[in-house]
KESE-35015 format. One line per 8 residues: their letters; for each residue x, y, z of C-alpha. Coordinates in Angstrom, 1 decimal. Each point is the difference from the previous one (the first is absolute). Layout:
<kolkes>
A	X:Y:Z  ...
</kolkes>
This chain:
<kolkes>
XXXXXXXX	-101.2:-28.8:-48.0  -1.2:1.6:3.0  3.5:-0.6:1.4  1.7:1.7:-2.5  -2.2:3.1:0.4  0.3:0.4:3.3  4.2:-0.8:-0.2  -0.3:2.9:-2.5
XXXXXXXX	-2.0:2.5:2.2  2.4:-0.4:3.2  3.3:0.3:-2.3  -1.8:3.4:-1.7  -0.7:0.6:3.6  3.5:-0.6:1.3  1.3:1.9:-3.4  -2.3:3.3:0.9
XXXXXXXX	1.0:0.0:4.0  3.5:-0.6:-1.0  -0.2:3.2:-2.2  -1.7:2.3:2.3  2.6:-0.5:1.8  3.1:1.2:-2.6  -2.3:2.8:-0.6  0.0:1.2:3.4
XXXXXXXX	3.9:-0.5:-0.1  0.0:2.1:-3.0  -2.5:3.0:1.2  2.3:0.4:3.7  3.5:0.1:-2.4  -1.3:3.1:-1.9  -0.9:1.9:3.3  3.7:-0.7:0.9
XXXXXXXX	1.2:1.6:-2.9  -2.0:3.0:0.1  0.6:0.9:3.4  3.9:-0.2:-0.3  0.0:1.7:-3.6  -2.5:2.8:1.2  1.3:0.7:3.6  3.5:-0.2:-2.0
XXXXXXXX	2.7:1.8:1.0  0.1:-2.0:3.7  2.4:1.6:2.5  1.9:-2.3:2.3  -1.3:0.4:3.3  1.6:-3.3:2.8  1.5:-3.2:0.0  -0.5:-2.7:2.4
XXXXXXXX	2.4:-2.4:0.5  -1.4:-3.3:0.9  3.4:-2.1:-0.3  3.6:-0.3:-0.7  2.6:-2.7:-0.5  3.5:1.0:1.2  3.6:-1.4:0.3  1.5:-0.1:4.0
XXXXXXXX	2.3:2.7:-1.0  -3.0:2.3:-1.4  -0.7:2.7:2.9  -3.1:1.5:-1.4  -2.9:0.0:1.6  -3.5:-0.7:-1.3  -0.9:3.3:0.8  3.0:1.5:-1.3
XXXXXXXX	-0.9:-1.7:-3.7  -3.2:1.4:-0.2  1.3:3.8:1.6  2.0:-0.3:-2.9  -2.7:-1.0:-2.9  -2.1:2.3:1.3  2.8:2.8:-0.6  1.1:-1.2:-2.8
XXXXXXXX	-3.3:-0.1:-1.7  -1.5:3.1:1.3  -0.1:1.9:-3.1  -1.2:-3.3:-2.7  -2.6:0.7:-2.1  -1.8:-2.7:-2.1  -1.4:0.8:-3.0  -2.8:-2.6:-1.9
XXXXXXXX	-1.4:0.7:-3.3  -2.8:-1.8:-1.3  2.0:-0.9:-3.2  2.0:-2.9:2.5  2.7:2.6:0.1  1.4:1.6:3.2  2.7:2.3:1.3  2.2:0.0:3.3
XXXXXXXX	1.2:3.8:1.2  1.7:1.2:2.5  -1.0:3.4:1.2  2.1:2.7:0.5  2.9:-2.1:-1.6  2.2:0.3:-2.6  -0.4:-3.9:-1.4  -1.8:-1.0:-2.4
XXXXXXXX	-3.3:-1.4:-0.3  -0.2:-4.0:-0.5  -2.8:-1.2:-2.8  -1.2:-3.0:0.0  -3.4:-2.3:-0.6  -2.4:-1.6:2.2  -2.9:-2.4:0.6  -2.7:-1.5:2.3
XXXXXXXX	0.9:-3.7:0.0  -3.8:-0.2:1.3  1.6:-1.7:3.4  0.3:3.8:1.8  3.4:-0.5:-1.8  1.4:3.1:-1.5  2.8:-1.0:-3.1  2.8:2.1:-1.3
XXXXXXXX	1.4:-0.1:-3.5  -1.9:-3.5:-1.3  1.1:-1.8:2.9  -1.8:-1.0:3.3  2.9:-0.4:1.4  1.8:0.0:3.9  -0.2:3.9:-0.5  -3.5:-0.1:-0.6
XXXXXXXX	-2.3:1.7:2.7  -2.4:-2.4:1.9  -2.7:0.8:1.8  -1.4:2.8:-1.5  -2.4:2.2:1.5  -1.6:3.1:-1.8  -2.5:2.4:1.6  -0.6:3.8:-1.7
XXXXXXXX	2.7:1.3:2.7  2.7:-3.4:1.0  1.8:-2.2:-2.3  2.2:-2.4:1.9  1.7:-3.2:-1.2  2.3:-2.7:2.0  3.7:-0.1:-1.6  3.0:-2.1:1.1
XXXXXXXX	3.4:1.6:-0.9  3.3:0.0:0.7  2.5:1.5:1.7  4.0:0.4:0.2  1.4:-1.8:3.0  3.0:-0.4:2.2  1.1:-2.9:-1.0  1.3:-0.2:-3.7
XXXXXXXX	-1.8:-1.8:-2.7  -3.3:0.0:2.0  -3.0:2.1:0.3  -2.5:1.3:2.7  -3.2:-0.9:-1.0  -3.5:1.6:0.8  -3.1:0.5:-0.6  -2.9:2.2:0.8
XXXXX	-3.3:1.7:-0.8  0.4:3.5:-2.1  -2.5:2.5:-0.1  -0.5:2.9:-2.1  -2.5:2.9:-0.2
</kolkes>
């Protein structure tokens, strides 16, 4: 009988440490979410490149790509509400906004529209001022039917 008692206390045990644990998983998710809903709208402020896959016949260079996210992003705004909805806008442009919905997966893994999918933001970082995020993409290249791909940190403010 004894046996079974203490069998039962380290199982509760293992059951209440094992707990703790979610629950601090659960309490650091929240502060995500309020940081980027409440410091919402986030202004695009650099891109890093940290590589690129290219054909022989692309020309580009590494520094090149990220000259070019960096002015092609320059005026991207982010927009998260704490409803899981969020907007994309482009300042001082004529397009229109994009909508769309997002989540924490609860892996610094931001989601879009459901999915955590390959155009889901990794590495997410939040402070009250930075919100930055590693994203591969791709990119048109010289030779036909492939793609330059890259990927790099983004930070906004």
């Amino acid at each position: 009988m004894k046996k079974y008692s203490i069998l039962s206390i380290l199982i509760l045990s293992l059951i209440l440490s094992a707990s703790c644990s979610v629950e601090e998983l659960l309490k650091e998710e929240p502060g995500n979410v309020e940081q980027l809903t409440s410091n919402s709208p986030w202004t695009f402020n650099s891109f890093e490149l940290a590589w690129a896959t290219k054909t022989e016949t692309d020309t580009i260079t590494d520094q090149e790509i990220e000259n070019e996210v960096n002015d092609s992003y320059k005026n991207l705004e982010f927009t998260f509400n704490s409803d899981g909805t969020g907007l994309t806008t482009i300042r001082n442009s004529e397009e229109e906004s994009l909508t769309w919905t997002w989540f924490f997966d609860g892996n610094d893994k931001l989601c879009f529209d459901g999915v955590c999918g390959t155009d889901s933001f990794t590495n997410v970082k939040l402070s009250e001022n930075n919100f930055s995020f590693d994203l591969t993409a791709g990119a048109p290249s010289n030779t036909e039917g492939e793609k330059i791909i890259y990927s790099g940190r983004y930070t906004f403010n």
